[in-house]
C-alpha positions in Angstrom: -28.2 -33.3 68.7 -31.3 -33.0 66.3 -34.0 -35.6 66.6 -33.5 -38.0 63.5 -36.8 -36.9 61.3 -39.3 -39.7 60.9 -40.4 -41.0 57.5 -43.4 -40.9 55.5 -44.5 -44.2 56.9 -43.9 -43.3 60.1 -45.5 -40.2 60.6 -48.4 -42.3 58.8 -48.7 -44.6 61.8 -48.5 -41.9 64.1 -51.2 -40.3 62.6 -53.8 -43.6 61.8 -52.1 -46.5 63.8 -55.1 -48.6 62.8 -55.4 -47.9 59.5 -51.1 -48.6 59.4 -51.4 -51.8 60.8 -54.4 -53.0 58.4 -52.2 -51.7 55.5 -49.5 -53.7 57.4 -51.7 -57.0 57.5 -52.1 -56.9 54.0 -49.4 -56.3 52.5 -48.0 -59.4 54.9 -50.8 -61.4 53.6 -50.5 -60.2 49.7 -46.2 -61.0 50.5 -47.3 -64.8 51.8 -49.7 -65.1 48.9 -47.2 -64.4 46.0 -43.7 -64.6 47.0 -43.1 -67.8 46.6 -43.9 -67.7 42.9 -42.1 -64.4 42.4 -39.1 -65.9 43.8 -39.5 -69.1 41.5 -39.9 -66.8 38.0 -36.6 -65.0 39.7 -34.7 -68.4 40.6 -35.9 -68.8 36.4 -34.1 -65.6 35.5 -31.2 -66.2 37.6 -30.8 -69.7 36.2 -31.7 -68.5 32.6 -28.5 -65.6 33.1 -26.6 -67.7 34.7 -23.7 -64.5 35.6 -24.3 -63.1 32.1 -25.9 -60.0 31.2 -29.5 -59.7 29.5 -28.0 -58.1 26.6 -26.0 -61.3 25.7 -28.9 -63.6 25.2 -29.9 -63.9 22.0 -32.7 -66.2 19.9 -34.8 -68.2 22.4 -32.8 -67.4 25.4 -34.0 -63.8 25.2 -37.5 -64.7 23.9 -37.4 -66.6 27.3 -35.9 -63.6 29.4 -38.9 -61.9 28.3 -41.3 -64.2 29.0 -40.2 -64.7 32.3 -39.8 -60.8 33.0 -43.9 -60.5 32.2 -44.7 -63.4 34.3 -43.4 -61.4 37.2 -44.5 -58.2 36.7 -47.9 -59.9 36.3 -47.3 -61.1 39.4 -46.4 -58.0 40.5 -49.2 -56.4 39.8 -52.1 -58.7 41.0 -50.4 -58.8 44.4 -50.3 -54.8 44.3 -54.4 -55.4 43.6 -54.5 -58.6 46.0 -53.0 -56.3 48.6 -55.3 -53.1 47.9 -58.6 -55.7 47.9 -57.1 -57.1 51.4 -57.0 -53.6 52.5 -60.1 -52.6 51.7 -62.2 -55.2 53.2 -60.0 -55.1 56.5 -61.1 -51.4 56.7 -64.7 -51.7 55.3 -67.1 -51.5 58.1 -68.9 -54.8 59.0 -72.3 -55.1 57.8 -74.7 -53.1 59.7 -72.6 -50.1 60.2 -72.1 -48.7 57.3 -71.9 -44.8 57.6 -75.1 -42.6 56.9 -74.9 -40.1 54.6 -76.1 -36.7 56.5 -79.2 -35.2 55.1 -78.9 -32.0 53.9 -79.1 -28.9 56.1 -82.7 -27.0 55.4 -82.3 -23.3 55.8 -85.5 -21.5 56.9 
């Protein structure tokens, strides 16, 4: 029986466990930040639809629809950038250790 192959992620984690589990931390943290407004602008589309399609709202329904749909992706996107900034300092090293750049090899 073949060994099931591993994903992307996973072969990520093998490779930089630390690194995976600060990328881990803040995407929990970005999640925890903005989910509960994502899922209130969703519980406003659902409510908004009410079982009907998005193509059946007309007037100020569907002015509304799309209003709503730019909320979240806004959202969307500053938790993609919450989550990259919460990333970043996680791996930054503290202050102090910051690495050197190497000087320059002089050939004589």
């Amino acid at each position: 029986m073949p060994k099931p192959k591993l994903t992307k992620r996973q072969k990520q984690a093998l490779a930089d466990p630390v690194t995976q589990a600060a990328e881990d931390a803040a995407l929990a943290e970005a999640r925890q930040r903005f989910d509960p407004q994502m899922d209130a602008v969703i519980a406003e589309i659902k409510a908004l639809l009410a079982g009907r399609h998005p193509a059946d709202l007309s007037g100020g329904e569907a002015v509304m629809l799309m209003g709503l749909k730019a909320r979240f992706d806004a959202l969307a996107i500053e938790q993609q950038e919450f989550a990259a900034e919460a990333l970043a300092s996680r791996l930054d090293p503290p202050e102090g250790n910051e690495p050197v750049e190497p000087r320059p090899r002089v050939l004589t």
